[in-house]
BALO-668908 format. One record per residue: residue in three letters; y, x, z of N, C-alpha, C in turn. Coordinates in pm, whole numbers. Layout:
<sites>
SITE   type   n_north   n_east     n_up   ca_north   ca_east    ca_up   c_north   c_east     c_up
SITE    ALA         Y        X        Z          Y         X        Z         Y        X        Z
...
</sites>
This chain:
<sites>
SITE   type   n_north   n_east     n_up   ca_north   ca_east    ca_up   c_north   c_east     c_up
SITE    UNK       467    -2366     -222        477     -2231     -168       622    -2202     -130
SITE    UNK       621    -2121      -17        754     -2110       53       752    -1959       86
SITE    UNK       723    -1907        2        700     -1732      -19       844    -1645        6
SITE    UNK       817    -1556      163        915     -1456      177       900    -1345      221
SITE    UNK       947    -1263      140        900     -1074      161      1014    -1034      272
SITE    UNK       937     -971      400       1014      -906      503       969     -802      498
SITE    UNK      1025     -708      590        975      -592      720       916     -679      802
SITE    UNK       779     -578      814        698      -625      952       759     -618     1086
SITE    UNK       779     -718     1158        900      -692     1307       805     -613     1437
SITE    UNK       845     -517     1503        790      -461     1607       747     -536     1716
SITE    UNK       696     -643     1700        613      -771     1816       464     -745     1779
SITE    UNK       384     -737     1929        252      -721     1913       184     -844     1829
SITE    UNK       221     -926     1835        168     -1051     1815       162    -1033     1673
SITE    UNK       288     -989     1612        313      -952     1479       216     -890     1383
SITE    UNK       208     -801     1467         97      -695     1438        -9     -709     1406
SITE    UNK       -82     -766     1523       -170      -837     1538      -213     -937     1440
SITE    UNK      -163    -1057     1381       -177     -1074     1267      -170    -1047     1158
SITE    UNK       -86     -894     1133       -131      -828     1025      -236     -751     1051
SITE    UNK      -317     -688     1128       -459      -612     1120      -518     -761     1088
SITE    UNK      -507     -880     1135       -631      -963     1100      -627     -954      979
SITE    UNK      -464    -1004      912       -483     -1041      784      -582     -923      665
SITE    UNK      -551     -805      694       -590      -656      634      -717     -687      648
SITE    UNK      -772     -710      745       -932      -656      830      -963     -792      747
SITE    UNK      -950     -876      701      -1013      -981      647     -1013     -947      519
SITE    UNK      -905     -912      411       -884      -865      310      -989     -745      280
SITE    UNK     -1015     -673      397      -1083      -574      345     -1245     -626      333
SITE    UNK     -1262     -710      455      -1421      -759      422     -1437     -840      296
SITE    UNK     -1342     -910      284      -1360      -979      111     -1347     -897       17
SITE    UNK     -1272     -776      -23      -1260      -688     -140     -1360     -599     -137
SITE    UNK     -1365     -542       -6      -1427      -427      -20     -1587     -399       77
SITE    UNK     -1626     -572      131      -1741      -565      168     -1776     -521      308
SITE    UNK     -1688     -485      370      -1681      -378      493     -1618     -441      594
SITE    UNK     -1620     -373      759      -1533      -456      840     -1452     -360      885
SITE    UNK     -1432     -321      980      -1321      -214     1034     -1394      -84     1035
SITE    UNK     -1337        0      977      -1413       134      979     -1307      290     1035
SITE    UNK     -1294      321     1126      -1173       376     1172     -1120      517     1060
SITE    UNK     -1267      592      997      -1228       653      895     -1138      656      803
SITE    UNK     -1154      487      758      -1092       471      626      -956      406      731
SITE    UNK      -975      311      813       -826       205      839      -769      263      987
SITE    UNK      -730      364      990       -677       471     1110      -546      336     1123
SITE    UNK      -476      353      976       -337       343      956      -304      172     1020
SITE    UNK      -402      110     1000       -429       -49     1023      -404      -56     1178
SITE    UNK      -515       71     1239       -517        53     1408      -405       70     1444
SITE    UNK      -321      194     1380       -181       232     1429       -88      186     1322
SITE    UNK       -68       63     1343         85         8     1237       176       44     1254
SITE    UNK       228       39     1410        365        89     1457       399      250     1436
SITE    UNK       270      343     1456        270       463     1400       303      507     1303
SITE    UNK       229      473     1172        241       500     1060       297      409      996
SITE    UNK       368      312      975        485       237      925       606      201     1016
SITE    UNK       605      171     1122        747        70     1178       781      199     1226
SITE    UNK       729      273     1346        803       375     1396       901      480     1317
SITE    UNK       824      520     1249        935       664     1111      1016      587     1085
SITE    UNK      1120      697     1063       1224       607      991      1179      650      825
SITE    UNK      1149      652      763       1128       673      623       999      579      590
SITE    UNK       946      502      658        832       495      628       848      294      656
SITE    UNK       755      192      586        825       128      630       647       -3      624
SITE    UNK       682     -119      643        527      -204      617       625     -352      641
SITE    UNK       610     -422      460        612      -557      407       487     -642      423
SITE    UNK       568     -746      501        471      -894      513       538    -1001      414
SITE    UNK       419    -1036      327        463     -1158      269       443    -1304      332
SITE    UNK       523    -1346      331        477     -1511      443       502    -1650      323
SITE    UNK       408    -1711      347        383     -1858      322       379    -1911      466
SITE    UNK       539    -1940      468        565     -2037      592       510    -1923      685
SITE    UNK       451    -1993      770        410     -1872      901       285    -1753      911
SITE    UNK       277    -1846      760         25     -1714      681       147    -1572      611
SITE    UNK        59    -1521      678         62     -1379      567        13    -1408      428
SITE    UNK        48    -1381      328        -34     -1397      226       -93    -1267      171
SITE    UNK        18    -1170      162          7     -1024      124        84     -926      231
SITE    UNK        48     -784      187         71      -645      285       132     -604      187
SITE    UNK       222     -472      258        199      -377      137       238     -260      256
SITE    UNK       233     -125      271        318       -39      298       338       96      253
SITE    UNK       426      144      316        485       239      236       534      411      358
SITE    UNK       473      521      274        481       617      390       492      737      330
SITE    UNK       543      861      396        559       954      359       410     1045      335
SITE    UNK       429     1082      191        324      1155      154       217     1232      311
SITE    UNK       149     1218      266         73      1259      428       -97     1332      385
SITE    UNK      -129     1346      242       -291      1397      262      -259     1529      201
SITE    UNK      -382     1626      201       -335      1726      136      -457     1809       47
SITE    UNK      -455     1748      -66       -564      1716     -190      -502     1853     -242
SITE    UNK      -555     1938     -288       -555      2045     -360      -498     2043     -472
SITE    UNK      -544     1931     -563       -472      1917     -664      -340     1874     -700
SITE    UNK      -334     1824     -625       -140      1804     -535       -72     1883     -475
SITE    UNK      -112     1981     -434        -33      2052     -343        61     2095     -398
SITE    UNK       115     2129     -548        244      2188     -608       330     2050     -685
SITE    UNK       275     1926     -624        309      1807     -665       361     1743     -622
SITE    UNK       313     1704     -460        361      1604     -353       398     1633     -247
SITE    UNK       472     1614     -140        487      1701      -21       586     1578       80
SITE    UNK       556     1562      179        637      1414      261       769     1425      227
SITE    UNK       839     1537      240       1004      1536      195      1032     1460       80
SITE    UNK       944     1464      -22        987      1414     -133       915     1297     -272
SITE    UNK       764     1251     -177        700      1164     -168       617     1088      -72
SITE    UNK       656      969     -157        596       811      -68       479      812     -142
SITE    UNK       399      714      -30        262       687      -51       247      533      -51
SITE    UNK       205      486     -112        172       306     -106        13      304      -66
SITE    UNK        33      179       73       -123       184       93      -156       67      170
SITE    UNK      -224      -13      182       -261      -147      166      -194     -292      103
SITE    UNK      -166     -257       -1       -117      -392     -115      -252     -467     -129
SITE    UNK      -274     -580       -8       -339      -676      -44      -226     -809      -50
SITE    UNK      -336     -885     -135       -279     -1030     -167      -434    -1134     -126
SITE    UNK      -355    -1228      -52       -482     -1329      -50      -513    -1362     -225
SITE    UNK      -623    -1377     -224       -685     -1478     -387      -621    -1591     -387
SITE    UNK      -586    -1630     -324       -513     -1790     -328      -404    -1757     -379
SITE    UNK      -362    -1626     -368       -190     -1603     -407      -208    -1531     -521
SITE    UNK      -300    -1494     -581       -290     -1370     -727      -276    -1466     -805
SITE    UNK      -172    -1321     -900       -147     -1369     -995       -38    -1457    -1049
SITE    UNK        34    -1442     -927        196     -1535     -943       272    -1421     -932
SITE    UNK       311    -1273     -916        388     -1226     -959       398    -1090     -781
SITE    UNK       322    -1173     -710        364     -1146     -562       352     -957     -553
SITE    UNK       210     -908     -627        194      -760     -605       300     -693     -668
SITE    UNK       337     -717     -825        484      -687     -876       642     -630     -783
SITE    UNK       628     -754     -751        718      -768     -642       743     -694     -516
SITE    UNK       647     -666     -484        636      -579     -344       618     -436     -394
SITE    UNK       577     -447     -507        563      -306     -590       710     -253     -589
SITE    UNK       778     -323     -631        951      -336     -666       981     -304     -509
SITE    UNK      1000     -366     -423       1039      -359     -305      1014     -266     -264
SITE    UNK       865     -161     -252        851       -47     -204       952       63     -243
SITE    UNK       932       37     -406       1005       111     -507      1192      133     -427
SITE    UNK      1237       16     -462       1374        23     -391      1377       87     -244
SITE    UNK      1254       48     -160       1304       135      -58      1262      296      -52
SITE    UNK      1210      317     -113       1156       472     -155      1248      548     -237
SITE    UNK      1346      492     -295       1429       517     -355      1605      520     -236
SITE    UNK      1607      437     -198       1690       481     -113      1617      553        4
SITE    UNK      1554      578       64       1526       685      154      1511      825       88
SITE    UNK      1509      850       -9       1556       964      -93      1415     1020     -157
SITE    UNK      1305      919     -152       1213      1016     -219      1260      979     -366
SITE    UNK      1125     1147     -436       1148      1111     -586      1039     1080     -625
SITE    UNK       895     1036     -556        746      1017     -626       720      905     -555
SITE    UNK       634      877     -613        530       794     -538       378      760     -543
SITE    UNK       325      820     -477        160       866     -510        65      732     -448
SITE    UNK       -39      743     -515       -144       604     -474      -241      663     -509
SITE    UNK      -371      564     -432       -494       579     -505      -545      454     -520
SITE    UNK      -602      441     -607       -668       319     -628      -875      345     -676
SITE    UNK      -904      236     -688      -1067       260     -720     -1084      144     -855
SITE    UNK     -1127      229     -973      -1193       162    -1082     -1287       45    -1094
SITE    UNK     -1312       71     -949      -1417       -31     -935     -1352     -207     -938
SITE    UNK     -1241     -160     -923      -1152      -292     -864     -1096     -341    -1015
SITE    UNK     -1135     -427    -1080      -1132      -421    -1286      -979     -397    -1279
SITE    UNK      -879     -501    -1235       -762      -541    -1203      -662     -382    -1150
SITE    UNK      -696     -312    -1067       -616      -259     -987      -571     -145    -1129
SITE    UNK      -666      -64    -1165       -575        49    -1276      -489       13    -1386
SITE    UNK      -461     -144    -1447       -460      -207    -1574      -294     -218    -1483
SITE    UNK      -283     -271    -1387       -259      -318    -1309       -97     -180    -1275
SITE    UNK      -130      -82    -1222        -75        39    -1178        13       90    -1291
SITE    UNK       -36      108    -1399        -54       152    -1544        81       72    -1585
SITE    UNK        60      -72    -1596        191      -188    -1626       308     -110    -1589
SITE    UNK       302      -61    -1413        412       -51    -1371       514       86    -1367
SITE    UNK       402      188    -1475        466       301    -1450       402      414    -1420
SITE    UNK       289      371    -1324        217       485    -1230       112      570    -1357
SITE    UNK        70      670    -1339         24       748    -1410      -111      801    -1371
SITE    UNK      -226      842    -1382       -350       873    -1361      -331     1021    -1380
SITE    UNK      -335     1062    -1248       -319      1272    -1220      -471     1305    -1217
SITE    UNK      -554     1202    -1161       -686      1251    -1160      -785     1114    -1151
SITE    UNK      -885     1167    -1206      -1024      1033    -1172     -1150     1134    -1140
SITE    UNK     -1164     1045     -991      -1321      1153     -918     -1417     1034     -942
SITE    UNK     -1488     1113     -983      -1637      1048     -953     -1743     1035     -868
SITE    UNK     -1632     1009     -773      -1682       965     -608     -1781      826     -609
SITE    UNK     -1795      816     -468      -1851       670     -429     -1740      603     -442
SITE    UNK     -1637      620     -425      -1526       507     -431     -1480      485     -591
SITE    UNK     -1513      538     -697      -1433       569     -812     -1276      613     -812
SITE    UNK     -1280      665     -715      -1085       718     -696     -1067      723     -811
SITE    UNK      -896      672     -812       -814       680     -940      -675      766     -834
SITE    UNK      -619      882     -873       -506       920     -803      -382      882     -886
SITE    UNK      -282      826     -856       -143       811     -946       -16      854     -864
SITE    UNK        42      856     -995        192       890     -916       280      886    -1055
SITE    UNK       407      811     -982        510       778    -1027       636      833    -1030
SITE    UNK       720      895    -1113        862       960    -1100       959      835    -1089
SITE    UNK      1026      833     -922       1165       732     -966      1244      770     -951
SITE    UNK      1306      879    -1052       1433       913    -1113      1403      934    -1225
</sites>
């Protein structure tokens, strides 16, 4: 393995192989293929990560494969139960941290966890909010390790888990 964490570069081509890599990740995790509801953010990469300046989207590469995603964006939904909590000025959002299966478990989600972290930290936020789903055994055990905290659990179809993290 010849594993290196970048910024995603503004080339279509680029791009382009990250929606595959995602859009594949998502039919293996989550059963599904492109659904514009849920993966708006996937169609528009350059939108919602490369363009903002606060906002940003990590490719992990094995040699020239993606192995993992991750990105990172200014708070952007507006959940009720947040509203005296989160607000874009002053929280980031983490949202597609996939890893191929071939790659779990060597340290890679950690890592990019860290990396978001550092850049969320110098762009001046102080939170960092996620959601994750229970359903996924790994993902809350997982969140929990690193800090993140459980603000709420719905008992949706998805099993939402909401978190958020203080980095200061």
């Amino acid at each position: 393995m010849n594993i290196v964490i970048r910024e995603i570069n503004d080339d279509a081509d680029e791009i382009d192989s990250a929606k595959t890599f995602l859009y594949g990740q998502i039919r293996e995790v989550y059963g599904i293929g492109p659904t514009p509801k849920f993966h708006y953010d996937i169609e528009g990469l350059k939108e919602y990560y490369i363009s903002p300046e606060r906002n940003n989207f990590f490719l992990v590469m094995d040699g020239e494969n993606i192995v993992a995603t991750a990105g990172i964006r200014a708070y952007d939904k507006d959940y009720d139960f947040l509203k005296n909590t989160c607000c874009k000025e002053d929280t980031a959002s983490i949202w597609r941290l996939m890893v191929d299966k071939e790659y779990r478990r060597n340290g890679i989600a950690r890592i990019l966890v860290e990396e978001m972290e550092n850049f969320a930290r110098h762009e001046g936020y102080e939170d960092i909010y996620l959601h994750s789903h229970r359903y996924l055994e790994e993902a809350i055990p997982f969140w929990k390790s690193l800090g993140y905290e459980v603000v709420l659990e719905e008992d949706d179809y998805d099993e939402t888990s909401h978190m958020i993290k203080n980095l200061i």
